[in-house]
VOBA-1610 file (N, C-alpha, C; in pm, whole numbers, padded with zeros to 5 digits, always signed):
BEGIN
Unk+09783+10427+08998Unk+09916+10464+09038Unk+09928+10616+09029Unk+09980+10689+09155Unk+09964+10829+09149Unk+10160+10867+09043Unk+10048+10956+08999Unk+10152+11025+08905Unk+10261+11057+08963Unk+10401+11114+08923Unk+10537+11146+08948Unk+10512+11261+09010Unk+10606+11316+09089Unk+10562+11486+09053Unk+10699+11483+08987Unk+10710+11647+08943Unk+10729+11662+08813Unk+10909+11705+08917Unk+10916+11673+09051Unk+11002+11741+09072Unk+11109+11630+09171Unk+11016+11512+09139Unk+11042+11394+09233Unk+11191+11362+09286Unk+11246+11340+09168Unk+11411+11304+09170Unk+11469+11414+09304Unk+11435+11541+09227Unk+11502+11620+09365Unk+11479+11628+09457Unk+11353+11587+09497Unk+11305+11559+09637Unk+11386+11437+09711Unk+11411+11313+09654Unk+11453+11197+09663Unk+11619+11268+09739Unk+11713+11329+09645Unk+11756+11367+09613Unk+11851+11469+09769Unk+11743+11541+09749Unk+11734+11645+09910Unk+11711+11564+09997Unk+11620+11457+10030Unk+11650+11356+10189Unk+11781+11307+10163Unk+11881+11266+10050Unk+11968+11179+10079Unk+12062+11291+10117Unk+12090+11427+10052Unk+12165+11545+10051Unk+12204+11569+10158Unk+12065+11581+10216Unk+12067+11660+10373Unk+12058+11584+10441Unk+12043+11449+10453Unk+12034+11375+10567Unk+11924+11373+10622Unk+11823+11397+10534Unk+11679+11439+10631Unk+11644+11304+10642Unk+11560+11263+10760Unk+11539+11124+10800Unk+11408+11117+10861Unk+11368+10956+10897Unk+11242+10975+10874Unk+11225+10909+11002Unk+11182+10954+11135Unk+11162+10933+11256Unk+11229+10739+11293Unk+11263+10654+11355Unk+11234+10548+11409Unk+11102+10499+11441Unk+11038+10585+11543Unk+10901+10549+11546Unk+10740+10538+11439Unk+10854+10672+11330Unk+10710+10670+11228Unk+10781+10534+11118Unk+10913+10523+11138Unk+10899+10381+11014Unk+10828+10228+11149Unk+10817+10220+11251Unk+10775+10143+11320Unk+10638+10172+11304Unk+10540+10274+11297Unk+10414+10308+11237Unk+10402+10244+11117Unk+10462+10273+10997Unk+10443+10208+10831Unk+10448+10102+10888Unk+10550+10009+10920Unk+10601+09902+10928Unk+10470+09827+11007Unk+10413+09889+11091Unk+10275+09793+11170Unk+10176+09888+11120Unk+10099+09943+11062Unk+10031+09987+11025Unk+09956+10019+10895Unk+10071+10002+10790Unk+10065+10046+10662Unk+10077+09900+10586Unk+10215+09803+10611Unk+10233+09748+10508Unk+10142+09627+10504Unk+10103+09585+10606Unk+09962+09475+10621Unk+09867+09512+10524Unk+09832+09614+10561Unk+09715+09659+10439Unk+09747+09693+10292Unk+09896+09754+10292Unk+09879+09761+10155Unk+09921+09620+10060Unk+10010+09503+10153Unk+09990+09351+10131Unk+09874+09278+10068Unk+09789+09294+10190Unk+09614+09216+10165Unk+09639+09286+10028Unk+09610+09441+10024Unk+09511+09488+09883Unk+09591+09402+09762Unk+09741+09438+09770Unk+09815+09359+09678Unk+09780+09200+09640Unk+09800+09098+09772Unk+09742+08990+09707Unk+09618+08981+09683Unk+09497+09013+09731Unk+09397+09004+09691Unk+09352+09059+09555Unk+09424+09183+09515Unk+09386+09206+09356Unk+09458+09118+09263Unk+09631+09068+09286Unk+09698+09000+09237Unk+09611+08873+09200Unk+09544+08842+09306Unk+09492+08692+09276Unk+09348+08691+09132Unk+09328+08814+09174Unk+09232+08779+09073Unk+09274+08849+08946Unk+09406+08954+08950Unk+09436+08973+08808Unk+09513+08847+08731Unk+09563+08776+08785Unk+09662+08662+08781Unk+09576+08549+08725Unk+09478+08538+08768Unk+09377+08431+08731Unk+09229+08496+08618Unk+09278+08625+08593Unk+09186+08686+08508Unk+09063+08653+08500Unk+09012+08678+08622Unk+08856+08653+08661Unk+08792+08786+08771Unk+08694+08865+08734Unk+08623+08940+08813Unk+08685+08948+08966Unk+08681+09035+09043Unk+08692+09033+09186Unk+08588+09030+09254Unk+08508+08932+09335Unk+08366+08953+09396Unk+08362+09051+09478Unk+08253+09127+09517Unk+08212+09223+09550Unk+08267+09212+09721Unk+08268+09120+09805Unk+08293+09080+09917Unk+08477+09092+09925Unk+08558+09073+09837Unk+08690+09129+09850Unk+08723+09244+09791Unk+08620+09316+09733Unk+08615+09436+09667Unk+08605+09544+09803Unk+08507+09440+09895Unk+08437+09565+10054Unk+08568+09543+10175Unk+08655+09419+10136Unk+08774+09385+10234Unk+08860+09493+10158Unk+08890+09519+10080Unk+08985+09627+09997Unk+08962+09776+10054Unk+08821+09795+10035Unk+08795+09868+10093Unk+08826+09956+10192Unk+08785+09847+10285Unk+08810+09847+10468Unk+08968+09876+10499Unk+09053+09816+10413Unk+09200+09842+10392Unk+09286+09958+10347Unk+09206+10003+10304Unk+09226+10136+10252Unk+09194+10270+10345Unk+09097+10180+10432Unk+09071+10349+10559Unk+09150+10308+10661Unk+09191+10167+10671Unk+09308+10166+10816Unk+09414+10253+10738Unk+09468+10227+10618Unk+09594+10333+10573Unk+09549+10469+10575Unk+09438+10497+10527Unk+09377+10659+10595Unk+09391+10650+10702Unk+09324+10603+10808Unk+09339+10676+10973Unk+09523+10622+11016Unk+09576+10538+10976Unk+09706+10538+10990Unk+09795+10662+10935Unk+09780+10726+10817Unk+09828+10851+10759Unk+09774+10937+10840Unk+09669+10975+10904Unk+09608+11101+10955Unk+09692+11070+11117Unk+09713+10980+11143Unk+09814+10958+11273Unk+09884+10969+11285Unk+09997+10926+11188Unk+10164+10951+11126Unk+10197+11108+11128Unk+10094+11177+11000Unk+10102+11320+10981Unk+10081+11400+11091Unk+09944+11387+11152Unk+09903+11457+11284Unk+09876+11373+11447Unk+09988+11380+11474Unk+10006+11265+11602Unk+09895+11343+11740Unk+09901+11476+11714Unk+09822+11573+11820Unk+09643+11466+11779Unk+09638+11420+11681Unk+09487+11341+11655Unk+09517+11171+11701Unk+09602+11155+11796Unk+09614+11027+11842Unk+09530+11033+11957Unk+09426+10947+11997Unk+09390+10932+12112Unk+09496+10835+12228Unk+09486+10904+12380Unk+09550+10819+12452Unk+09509+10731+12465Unk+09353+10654+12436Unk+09334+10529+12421Unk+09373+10410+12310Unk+09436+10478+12217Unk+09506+10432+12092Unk+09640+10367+12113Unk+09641+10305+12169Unk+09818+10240+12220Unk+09899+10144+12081Unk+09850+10187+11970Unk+09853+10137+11852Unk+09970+10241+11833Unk+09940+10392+11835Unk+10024+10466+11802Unk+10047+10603+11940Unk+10052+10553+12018Unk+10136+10620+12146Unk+10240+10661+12102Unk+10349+10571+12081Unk+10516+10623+12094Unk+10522+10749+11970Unk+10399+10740+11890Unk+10426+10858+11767Unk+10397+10978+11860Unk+10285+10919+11927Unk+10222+11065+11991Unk+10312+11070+12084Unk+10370+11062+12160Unk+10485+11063+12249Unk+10559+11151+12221Unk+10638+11126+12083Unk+10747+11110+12073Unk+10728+11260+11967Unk+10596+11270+11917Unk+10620+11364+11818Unk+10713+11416+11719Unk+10740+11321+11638Unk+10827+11325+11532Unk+10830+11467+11457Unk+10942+11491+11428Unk+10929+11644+11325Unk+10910+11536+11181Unk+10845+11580+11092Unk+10818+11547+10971Unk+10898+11639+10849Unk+10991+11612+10822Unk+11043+11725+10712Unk+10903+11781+10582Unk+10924+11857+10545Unk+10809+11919+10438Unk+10841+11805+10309Unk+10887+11810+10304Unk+10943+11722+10133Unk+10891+11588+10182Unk+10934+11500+10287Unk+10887+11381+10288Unk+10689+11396+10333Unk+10707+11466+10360Unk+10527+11489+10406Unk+10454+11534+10256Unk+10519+11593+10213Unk+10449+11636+10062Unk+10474+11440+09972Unk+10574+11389+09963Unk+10593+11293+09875Unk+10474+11181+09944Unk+10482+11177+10131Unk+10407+11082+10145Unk+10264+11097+10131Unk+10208+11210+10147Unk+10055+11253+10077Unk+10081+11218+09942Unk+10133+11258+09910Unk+10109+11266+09738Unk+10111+11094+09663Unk+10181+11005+09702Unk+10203+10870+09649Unk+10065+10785+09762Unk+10098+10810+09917Unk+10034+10708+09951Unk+09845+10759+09983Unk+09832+10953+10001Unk+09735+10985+09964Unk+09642+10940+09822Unk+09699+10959+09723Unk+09674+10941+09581Unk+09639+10814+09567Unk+09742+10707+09595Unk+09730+10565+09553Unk+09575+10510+09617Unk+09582+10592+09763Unk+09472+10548+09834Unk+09318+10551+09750Unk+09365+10703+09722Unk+09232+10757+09625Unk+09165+10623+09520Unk+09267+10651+09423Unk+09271+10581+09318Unk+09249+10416+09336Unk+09221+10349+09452Unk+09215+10257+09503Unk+09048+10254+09512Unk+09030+10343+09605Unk+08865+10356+09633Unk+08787+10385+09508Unk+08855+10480+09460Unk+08733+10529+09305Unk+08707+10372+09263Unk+08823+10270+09246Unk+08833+10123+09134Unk+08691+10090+09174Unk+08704+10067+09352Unk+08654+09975+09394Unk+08477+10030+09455Unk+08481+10144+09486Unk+08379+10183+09514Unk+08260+10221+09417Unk+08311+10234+09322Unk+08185+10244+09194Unk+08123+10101+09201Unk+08178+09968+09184Unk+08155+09830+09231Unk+08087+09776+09354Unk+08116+09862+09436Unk+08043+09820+09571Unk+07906+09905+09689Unk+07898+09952+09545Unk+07753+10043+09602Unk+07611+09966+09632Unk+07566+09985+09741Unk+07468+09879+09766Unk+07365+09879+09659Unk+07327+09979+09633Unk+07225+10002+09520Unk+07223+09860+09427Unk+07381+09830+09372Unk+07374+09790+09273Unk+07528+09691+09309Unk+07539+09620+09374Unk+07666+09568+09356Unk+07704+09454+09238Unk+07812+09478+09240Unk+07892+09414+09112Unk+08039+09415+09126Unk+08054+09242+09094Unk+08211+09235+09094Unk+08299+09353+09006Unk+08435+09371+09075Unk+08536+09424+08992Unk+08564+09372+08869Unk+08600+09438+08729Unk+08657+09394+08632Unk+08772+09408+08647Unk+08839+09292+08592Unk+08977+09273+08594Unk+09079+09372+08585Unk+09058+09447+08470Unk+09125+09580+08381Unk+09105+09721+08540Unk+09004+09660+08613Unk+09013+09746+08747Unk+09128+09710+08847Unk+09054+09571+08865Unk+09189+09509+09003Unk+09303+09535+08927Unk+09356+09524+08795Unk+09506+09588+08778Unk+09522+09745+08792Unk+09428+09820+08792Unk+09497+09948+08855Unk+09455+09947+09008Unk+09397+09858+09052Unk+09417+09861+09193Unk+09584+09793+09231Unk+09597+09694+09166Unk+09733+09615+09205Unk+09814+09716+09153Unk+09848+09813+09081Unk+09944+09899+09020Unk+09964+10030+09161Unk+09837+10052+09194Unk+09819+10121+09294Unk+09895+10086+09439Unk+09879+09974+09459Unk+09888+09862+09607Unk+10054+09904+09578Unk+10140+09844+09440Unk+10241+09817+09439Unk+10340+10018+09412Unk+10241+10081+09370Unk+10326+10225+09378Unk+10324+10247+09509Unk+10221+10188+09637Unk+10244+10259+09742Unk+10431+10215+09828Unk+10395+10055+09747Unk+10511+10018+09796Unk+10661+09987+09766Unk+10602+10073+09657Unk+10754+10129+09568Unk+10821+10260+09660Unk+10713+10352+09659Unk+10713+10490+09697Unk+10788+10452+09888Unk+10723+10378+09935Unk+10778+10334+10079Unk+10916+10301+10071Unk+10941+10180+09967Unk+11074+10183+09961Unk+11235+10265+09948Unk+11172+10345+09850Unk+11249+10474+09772Unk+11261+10546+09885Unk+11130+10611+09927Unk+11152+10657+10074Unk+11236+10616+10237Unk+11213+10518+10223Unk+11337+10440+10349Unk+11463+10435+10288Unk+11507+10411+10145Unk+11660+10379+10099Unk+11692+10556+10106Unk+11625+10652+10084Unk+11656+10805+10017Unk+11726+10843+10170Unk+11625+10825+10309Unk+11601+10865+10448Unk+11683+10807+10513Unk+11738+10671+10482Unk+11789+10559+10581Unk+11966+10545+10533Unk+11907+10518+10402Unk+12044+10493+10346Unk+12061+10367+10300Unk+12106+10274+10213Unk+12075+10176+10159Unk+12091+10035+10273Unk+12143+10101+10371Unk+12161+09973+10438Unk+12019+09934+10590Unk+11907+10066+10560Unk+11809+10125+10626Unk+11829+10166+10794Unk+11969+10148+10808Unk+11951+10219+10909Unk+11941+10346+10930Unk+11891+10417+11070Unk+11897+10586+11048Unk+11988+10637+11034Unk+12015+10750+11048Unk+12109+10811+11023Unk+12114+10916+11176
//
């Protein structure tokens, strides 16, 4: 779970202040792009912290794989100029070229960059061909702690941007 920053509240704080908001098309991006994957990672670590048994190495490499669609989904969101026109996944971003306020671009690197990180370190020490080996449990819970800050941080972010009732503004 990526740390607070130390300045969070006011960031939160300043989108609701100012009204800063967070494109239509880039919450239609999270919304098909992001929350599938950060789902899977969630139940799939859930299941095996829940049942307190190892994670096999084969949902350790699906975790994985889940973790770079939310990378190349973030590197699309942030920099839409890196959308290919063969990408009709995320056209209307590139289209539409959303302005990104600085504060929500700093919070969304920082929670869903980080979480990502901290996701791969769990799982990738485990899934090195050299030597593979299931996850320990005491891992998949900071992977599931991880899965679930991304989707804390999403939330906070749509109620701060949207307004509690999520529509835009």
């Amino acid at each position: 779970m990526a740390n607070p920053l130390p300045n969070e509240e006011e960031c939160y704080r300043r989108i609701r202040d100012e009204r800063i908001r967070v494109a239509p098309c880039i919450w239609e991006a999270i919304d098909d792009h992001l929350d599938d994957p950060i789902s899977l990672i969630d139940l799939v670590a859930a299941l095996y912290t829940d049942r307190n048994t190892p994670m096999p190495v084969k949902d350790a490499l699906l975790i994985l794989g889940q973790t770079l669609r939310i990378r190349e989904a973030m590197q699309k969101i942030l920099n839409p100029a890196a959308i290919l026109d063969t990408d009709e996944r995320f056209l209307r971003v590139k289209r539409e070229r959303p302005f990104i306020a600085p504060v929500v671009r700093d919070l969304f690197t920082h929670y869903i960059g980080n979480d990502t990180h901290i996701i791969n370190m769990c799982v990738s020490f485990y899934t090195d061909p050299a030597d593979p080996v299931p996850v320990p449990v005491e891992d998949a819970r900071k992977i599931l702690k991880a899965a679930l800050s991304m989707r804390v941080f999403l939330c906070r972010l749509r109620e701060a941007s949207c307004g509690a009732t999520g529509e835009a503004r």
